[in-house]
C-alpha positions in Angstrom: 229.0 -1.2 77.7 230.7 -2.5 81.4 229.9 -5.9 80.9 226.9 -6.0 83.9 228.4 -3.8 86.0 232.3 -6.0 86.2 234.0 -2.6 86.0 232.2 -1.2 88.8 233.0 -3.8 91.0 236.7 -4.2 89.8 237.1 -0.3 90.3 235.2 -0.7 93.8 237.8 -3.5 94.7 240.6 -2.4 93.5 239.5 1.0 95.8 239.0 -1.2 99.0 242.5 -2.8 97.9 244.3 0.8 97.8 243.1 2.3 101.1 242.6 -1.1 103.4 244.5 -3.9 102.2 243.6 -6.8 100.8 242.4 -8.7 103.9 239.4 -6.4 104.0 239.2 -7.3 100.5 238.8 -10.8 101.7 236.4 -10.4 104.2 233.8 -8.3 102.5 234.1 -11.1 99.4 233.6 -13.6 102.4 230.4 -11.8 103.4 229.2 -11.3 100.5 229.5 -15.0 99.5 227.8 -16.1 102.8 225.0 -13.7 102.6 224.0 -15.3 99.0 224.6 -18.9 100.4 222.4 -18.1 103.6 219.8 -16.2 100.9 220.2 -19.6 98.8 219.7 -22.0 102.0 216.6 -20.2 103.2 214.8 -20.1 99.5 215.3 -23.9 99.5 214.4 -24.5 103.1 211.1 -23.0 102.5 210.8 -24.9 99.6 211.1 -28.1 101.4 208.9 -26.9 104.1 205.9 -26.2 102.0 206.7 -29.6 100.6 206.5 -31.3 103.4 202.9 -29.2 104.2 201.5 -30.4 101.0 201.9 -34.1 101.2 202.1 -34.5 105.3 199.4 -33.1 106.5 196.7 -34.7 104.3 198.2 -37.8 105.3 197.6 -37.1 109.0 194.0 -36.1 108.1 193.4 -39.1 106.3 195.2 -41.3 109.3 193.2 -39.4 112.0 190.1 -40.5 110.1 191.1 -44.1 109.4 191.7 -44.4 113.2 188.8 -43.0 114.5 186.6 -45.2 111.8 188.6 -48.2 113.2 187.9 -46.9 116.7 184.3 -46.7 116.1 184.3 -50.4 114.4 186.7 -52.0 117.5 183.5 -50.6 119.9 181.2 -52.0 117.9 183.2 -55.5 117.9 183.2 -55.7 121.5 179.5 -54.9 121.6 179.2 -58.3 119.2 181.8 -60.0 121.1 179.6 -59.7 125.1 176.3 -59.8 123.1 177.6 -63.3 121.8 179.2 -64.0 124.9 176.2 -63.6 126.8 174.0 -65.6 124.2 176.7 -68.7 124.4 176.3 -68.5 128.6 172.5 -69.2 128.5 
């Protein structure tokens, strides 16, 4: 049993170690952290995203229809408004 593979990876490094030095050592760890951070960051992003899409948007659906109900009733309130206008001139 390697323990998931922890030999490998020492035996790989230690390799890396022998032939190019420990700053290449460095560097790949480096990239190999920040690939699994940016991997990390995007999963989450999305995650956030499709939040967003699930409670946003049927808000602006509902808002669009509350202002064009209000629209419609605002018309129909200055229609009242010159009808009674008119009916207070006479």
């Amino acid at each position: 049993m390697e323990l998931f593979g922890l030999v490998d990876v020492l035996g790989d490094l230690n390799w890396l170690l022998k032939n190019f030095g420990p700053l290449l050592v460095a560097v790949v760890f480096f990239i190999w952290r920040d690939f699994r951070r940016e991997a990390k960051l995007t999963t989450r992003v999305e995650q956030l995203e499709d939040g967003q899409r699930e409670v946003i948007l049927p808000l602006v659906r509902e808002t669009a229809e509350v202002i064009i109900r209000n629209t419609a009733v605002m018309e129909q309130n200055i229609r009242v408004m010159e009808r009674l206008e008119i009916a207070l001139n006479k």
